[in-house]
Each structure stands twice: as structure tokens, then as C-alpha cells.
N, C-alpha and C positions, 0 to 999 in steps of 0.2 A: 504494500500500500504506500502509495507517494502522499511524503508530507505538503499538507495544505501550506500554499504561500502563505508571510507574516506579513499583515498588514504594514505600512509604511508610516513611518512617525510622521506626526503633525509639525515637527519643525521643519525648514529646510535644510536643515545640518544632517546628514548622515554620517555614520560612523564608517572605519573600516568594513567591516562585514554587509552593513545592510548596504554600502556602496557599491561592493561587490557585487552583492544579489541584485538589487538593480541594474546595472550591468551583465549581467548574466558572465561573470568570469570568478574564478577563485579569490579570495583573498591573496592566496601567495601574487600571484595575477597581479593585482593592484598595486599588492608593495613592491614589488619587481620593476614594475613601471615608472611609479614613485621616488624610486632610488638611482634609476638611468633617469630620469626626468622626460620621460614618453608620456606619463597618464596625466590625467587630468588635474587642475590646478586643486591645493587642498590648504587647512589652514592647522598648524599646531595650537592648540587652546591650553594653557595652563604651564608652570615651568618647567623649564629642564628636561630632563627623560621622565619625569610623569607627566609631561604632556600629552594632549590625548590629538590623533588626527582624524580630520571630520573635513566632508566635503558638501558643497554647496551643492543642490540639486540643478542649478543654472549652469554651472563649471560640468558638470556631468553631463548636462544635454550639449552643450558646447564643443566639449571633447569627444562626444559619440557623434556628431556632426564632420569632426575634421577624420573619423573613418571611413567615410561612406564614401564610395567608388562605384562606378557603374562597367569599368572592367576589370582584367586580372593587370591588362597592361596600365592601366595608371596608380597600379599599387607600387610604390616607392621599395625598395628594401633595404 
């Protein structure tokens, strides 16, 4: 049995994970991207290494815009 999607918070900050899932990619996915600087733009909340990372849901439609391709050949690698 496949788990029911988790509805989407009422803020527009998402978190790692629910950013993920909106995306439809892994977490590792995201931080991977995050740390060559490919993924979408994101924001550290709080000091230090316990700052938490959270993205904006505008920065996410933004950056799944700059994927979209209508061939193989004007995909970049």
C-alpha cells in the first residue's frame, strides 16, 4: 500500500525534505545540488550549524522552470 501524500504547510518556507517531495527528487538530491550550487536558491534560518535550511516555494517554481526543455539536444551537460 502506497503512503498517502503529506499535505503541504501553510507557510511558504519549506524544509529540506518537504522540498524534496515537492520536487519529486531525494533529499540527498537536493543537498547534492545545494553544495555544487545547481539547485534552487535557499535560505539558512538560525546560527551556525544549527541553522536550519528552508526554501521558498517561489525559488522552487523558479528553478523547476530553468529545467524544462523541449529537446534532448538543448539539454546542457
Amino acid at each position: 500500500m502506497t503512503e498517502a501524500p503529506r499535505p503541504l504547510p501553510v507557510s511558504n518556507l519549506l524544509t529540506t525534505p518537504e522540498a524534496a517531495e515537492y520536487l519529486r527528487v531525494s533529499d540527498r538530491t537536493l543537498e547534492a545540488k545545494r553544495v555544487d550550487g545547481t539547485g534552487p536558491r535557499y535560505f539558512k534560518v538560525g546560527p551556525g550549524k544549527a541553522s536550519k535550511v528552508v526554501y521558498r516555494i517561489a525559488d522552487l517554481e523558479e528553478w523547476l522552470q530553468k529545467q524544462q526543455y523541449g529537446s534532448t539536444a538543448e539539454y546542457k551537460r
